[in-house]
N, C-alpha and C positions, 0 to 999 in steps of 0.2 A: 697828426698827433702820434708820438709813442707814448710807450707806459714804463716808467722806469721804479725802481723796487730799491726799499730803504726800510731798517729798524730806525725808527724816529724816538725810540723812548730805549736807548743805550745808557744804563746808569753807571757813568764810572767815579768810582770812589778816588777821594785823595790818594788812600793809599796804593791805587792803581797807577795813578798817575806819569809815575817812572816807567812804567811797562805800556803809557798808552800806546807807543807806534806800534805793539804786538796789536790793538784793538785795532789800529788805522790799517794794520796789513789785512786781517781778517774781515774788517770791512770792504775793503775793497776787492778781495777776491767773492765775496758774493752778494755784492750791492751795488747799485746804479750812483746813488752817494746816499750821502751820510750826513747827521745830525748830531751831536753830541750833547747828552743830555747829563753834565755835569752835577755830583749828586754832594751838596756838599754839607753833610749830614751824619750825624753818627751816634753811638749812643754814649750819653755825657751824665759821669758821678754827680751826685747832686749831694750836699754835705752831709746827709744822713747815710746816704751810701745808697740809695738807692736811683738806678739808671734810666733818664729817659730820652728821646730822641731830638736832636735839637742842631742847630747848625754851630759846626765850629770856629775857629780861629777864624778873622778876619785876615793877618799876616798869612797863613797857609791858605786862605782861598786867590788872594792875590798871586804869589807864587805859583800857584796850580795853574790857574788860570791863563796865566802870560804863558807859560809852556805849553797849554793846548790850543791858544793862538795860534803860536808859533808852528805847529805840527799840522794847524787847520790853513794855514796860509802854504805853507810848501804844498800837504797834497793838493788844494784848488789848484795853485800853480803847475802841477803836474797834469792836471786834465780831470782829475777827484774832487765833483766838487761836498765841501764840506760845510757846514752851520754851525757856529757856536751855538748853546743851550744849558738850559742847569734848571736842576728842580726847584720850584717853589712850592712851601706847604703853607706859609702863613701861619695861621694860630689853630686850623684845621677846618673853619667853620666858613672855609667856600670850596672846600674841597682842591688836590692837588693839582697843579697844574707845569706842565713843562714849556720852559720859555726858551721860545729861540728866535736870534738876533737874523738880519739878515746878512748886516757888516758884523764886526765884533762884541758890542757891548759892554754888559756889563753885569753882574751880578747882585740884586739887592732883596733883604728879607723885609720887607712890613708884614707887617699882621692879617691884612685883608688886601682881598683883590682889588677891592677900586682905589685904593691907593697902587697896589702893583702895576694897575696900567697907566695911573699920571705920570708914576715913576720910569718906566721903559718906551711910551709910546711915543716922548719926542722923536726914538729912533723908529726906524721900520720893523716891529717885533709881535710876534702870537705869542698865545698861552693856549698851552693845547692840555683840557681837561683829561686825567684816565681814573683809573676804577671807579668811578662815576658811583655805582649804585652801592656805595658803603651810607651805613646810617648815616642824616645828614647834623652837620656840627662836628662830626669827629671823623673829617676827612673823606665823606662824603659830598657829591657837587653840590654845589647851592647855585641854584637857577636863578631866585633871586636878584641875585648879583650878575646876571651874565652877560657880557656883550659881545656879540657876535661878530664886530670889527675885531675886538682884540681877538677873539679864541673864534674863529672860522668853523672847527671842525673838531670832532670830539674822539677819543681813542676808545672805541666800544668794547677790545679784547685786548689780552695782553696772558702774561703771566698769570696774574688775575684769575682768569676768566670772563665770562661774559657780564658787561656791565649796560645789557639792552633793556633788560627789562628785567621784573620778577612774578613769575616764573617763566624760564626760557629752557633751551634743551642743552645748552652749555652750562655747566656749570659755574661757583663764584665760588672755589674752596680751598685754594692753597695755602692763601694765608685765613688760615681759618679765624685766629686771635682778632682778625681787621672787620670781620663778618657779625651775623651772616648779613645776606643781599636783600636790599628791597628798592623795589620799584618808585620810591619816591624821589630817590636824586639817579636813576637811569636814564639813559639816552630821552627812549621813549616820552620820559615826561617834559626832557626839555623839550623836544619837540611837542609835545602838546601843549607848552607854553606860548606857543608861536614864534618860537627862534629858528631860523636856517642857519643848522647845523650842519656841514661834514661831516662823514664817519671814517673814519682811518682803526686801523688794528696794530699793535708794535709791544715788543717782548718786556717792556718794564725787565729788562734783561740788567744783572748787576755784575755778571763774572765774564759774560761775554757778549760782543754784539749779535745780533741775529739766529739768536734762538730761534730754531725752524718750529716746533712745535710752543714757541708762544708766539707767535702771528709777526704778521708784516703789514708796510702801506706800501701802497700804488700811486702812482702819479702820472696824468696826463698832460702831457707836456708836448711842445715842438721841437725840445730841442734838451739835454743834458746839460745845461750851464746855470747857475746860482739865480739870473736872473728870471730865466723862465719858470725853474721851478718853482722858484718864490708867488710869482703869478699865477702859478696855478694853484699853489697851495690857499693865498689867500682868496681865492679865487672857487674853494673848495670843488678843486678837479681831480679828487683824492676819491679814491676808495680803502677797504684793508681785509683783509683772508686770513682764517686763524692761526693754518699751518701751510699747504698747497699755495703756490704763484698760480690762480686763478685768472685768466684772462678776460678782464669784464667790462665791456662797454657797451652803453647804457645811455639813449639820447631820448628827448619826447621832442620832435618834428628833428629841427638840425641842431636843437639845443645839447649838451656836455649837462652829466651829471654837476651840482651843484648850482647851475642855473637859476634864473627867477625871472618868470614869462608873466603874462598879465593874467591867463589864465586854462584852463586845461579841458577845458570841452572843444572837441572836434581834432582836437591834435592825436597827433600820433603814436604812441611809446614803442620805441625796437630794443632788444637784447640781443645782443653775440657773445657767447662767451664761451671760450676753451680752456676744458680744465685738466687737471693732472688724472683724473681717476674718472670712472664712469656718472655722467651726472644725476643725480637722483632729483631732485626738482628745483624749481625756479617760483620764487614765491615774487608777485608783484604788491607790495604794500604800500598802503595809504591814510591818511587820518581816520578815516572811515574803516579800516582794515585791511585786510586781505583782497584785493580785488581777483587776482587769478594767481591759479596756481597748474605748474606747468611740468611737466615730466616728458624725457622724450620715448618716443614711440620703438617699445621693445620689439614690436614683431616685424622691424627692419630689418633688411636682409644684410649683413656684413659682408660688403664689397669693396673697404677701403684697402689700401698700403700703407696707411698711416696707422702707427700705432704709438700707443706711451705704456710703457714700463717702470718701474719702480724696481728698485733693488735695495736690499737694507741690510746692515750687518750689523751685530749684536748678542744680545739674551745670555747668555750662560756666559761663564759660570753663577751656580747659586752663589750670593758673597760670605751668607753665613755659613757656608762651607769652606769654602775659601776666599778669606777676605782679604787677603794679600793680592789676589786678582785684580787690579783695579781695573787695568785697561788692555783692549785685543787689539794689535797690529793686524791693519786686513790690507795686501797689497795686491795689485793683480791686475789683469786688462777685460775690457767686453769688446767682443770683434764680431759685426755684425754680416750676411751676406747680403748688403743692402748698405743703406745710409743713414747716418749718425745725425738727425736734422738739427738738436739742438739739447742741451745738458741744460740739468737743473738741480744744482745741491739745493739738496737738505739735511746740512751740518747743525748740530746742537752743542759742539765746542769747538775752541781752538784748532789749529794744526791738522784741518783737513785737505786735503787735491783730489779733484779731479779734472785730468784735461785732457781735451781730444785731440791723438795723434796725430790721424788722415780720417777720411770721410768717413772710414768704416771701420776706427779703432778709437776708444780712451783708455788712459791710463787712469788706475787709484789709486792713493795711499790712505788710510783712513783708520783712527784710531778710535773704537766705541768705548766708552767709559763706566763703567759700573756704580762709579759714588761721585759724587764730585769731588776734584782733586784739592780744592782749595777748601771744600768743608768748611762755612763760615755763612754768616748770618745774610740771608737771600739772595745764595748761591743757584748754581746754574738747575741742580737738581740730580738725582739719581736715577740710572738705569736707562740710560739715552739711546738708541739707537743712534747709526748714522748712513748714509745712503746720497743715494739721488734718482732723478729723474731723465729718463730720456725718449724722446721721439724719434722714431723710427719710421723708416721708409722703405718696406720690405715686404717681400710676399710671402703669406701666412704659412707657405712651406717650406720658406727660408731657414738657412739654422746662421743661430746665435751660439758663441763659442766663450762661457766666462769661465776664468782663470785668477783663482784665488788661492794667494799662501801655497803653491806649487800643486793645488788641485785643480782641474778641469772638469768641465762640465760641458755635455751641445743638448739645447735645444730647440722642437721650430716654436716661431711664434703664434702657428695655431696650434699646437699643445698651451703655451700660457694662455691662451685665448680662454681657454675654459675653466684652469684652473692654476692657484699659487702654487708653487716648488720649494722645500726646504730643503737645505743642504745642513746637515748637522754635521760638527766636528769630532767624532763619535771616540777617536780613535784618542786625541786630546783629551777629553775629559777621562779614555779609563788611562793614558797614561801617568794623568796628574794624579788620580787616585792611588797608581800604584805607586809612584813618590814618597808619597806623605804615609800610607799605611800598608803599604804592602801589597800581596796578592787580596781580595777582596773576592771572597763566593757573593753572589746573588742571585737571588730566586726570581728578582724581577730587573727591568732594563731603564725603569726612571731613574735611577741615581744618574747614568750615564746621559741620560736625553738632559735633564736639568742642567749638567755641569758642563753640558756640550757648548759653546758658542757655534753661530749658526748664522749662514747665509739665506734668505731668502729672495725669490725671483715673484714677486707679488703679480697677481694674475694682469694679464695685458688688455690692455681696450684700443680698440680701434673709435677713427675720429667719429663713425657715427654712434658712437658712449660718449666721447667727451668734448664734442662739438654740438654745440646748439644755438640756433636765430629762430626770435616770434617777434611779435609785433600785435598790438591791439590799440584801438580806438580807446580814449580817454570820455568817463564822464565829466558832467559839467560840477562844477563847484568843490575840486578836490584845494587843499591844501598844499599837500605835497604826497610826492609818488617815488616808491625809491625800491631796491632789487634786491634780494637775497637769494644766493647760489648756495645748495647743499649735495657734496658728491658722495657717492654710497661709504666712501672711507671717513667719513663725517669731517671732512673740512668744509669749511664755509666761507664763502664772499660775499661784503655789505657795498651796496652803493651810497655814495654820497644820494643825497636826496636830489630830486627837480619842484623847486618851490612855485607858487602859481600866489601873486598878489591878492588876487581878489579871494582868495582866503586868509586874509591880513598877515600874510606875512613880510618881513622887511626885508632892506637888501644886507 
């Protein structure tokens, strides 16, 4: 089995539509494939004049729709595979759900879910629940209604926030107006219903796909093609991470998360999982709660050559200083004395690169953004960093050599071993000041630090931080048993659950 990485909850509006092969390119330079989660909705005068959200034209969703066909059958054909999808909200009172075909489809509004599923399930189609724990009736999930053939697996994180439970350490507060969160239509209590559920995470992303910092899914698979993944999806072989590609597999004996055994005493539960950043713990939970909770052992001695880094660019200038700033060109290479094992963006808009040259160089280009450029109703968001990730195969006295916007910089990797490195653009920000006003006395050196745009080289972990395997004996009479990965930079990975019958639940 591999694990291949997808925004499953891509909202593109009509009015994207013309520019979707810019979403098709950006999906594909940092997704395994894709899903499109056609958004066909908008907010509509109503003869008093006042606006609410509601689905439009019928003419304009047909139109739309044959065009993302059409853009969805070339990239399959090219080796990208793709799914159609589109939001459904209903009348709000089973909470939203995103549908996706496994052939084409088709797009249709009823009012309520269980007409939604008579209506698509002669095809092969899910409906994947997200913001889950909004009050219930106004677009919040209704468990009532659930059924676990049609909607497998639920979207716990997103844009959002966390929609696990209430109270969790994530928060539910972007869209504040949709709020606030409770615990009554969250993950959690579907599953205390006794449904096996999936957990997947995905950007409810509307200006771009794969918003790094609103999460992603996982999929365990055999193979990269439409048919496997589909199988695994329904199949709930799915996981989701909030921001971090979290490496998480997760079996009780030789079973795959999402399973359903007869039951769980005497069996075995194993975790592996490698993450981007150092792990901070490993929570095993259960109907029952908590059963163990797992941190790995600090006073290991650091002996690897494997290490992972993060690099990120960003922060200044302030905008209300200069708001004409929108966005910083960062171009430049990392050239390692060692081996470049494997890249990992973490882009938050459009028109990023990075790619590896030879074994021990990449190139970047990479634009950070200050406001979002489209500024418009549940756009991408303000003040984004942009970056990535990279695994390294070097010894801790190695030097690393990055080259940014004609700056250079060496470090070794046991210097970041211990601690992050900022590079501020110092000289940038007092030139800009002297542009706009002149020579400029100061008594202090913040105006300069704030208005600086800045690279940082985020402190380095070796594999024994961000590599972990445990294993524990199950008790008898669990329900279901599922894995939550927390790394000190507070990203997070949920497992699908492993369900056990003899705690009534179905398949």
């Amino acid at each position: 089995m591999n694990v291949y990485w997808t925004d499953l909850h891509s909202n593109l509006h009509s009015a994207d539509v013309d520019h979707a092969s810019r979403w098709f390119e950006h999906a594909r330079r940092i997704m395994d494939f894709w899903a499109i989660a056609y958004y066909p909705y908008a907010l509509i005068p109503l003869r008093n004049g006042f606006k609410a959200e509601g689905v439009i034209d019928v003419q304009t969703i047909d139109a739309d729709w044959q065009k993302l066909a059409d853009l969805t059958q070339q990239a399959t054909q090219e080796g990208f595979p793709v799914f159609m999808g589109y939001e459904w909200q209903g009348n709000g009172a089973d909470g939203d759900h995103n549908v996706f075909f496994k052939d084409q489809g088709y797009p249709v509004f009823p009012d309520r879910y269980e007409t939604l599923k008579e209506l698509v399930m002669p095809s092969p189609a899910i409906a994947i629940p997200h913001h889950m724990a909004y009050q219930p009736r106004f677009r919040g999930k209704n468990w009532h209604t659930h059924d676990s053939q049609f909607s497998p697996f639920a979207e716990v994180f997103s844009s959002h926030g966390s929609g696990e439970d209430d109270p969790v350490s994530l928060p539910m507060e972007r869209h504040v107006h949709m709020g606030p969160r409770t615990g009554v239509t969250g993950l959690k209590a579907g599953l205390e219903c006794g449904f096996p559920i999936g957990i997947i995470a995905s950007g409810d992303n509307h200006t771009c796909p794969g918003v790094h910092v609103n999460g992603a899914m996982a999929v365990w698979a055999p193979e990269c093609s439409k048919d496997a993944l589909w199988e695994a999806m329904v199949n709930r072989r799915v996981y989701g991470v909030s921001r971090d590609h979290i490496r998480l597999d997760f079996h009780v004996d030789e079973a795959w998360m999402g399973s359903n055994l007869d039951r769980s005493e005497g069996r075995t539960l194993r975790v592996d999982v490698e993450g981007t950043d150092r792990i901070d713990r490993i929570e095993i939970l259960s109907d029952r709660g908590r059963l163990a909770l797992w941190s790995p052992d600090e006073s290991l001695q650091q002996v690897s050559e494997e290490h992972t880094l993060r690099v990120e660019f960003g922060w200044g200038p302030d905008r209300r200083i200069f708001p004409e700033c929108v966005q910083q060109v960062w171009d430049g290479t990392l050239h390692v004395e060692g081996t470049i094992t494997q890249i990992l963006p973490c882009f938050n808009h459009f028109d990023q690169r990075v790619n590896q040259i030879d074994s021990s160089t990449l190139a970047f280009s990479l634009i950070s953004t200050k406001q979002n450029p489209n500024d418009r109703w549940m756009g991408v968001g303000s003040d984004l960093q942009e970056g990535f990730v990279v695994r390294l195969k070097m010894s801790p006295s190695s030097h690393l050599v990055l080259t940014v916007n004609g700056h250079r910089w060496i470090h070794t990797i046991e210097t970041l071993c211990h601690h992050s490195v900022i590079h501020p653009f110092l000289s940038l920000a007092r030139q800009r000041i002297a542009d706009q006003w002149g020579d400029v006395a100061l008594n202090r050196r913040d105006a300069w630090w704030h208005n600086a745009p800045k690279v940082k080289l985020h402190r380095a972990w070796s594999a024994e931080d961000t590599q972990f395997k445990r294993s524990m004996v199950l008790p008898e009479g669990l329900r279901y048993v599922r894995v939550n990965v927390v790394q000190v930079n507070g990203s997070v990975a949920w497992s699908s659950p492993i369900f056990f019958s003899e705690g009534s639940y179905g398949s």
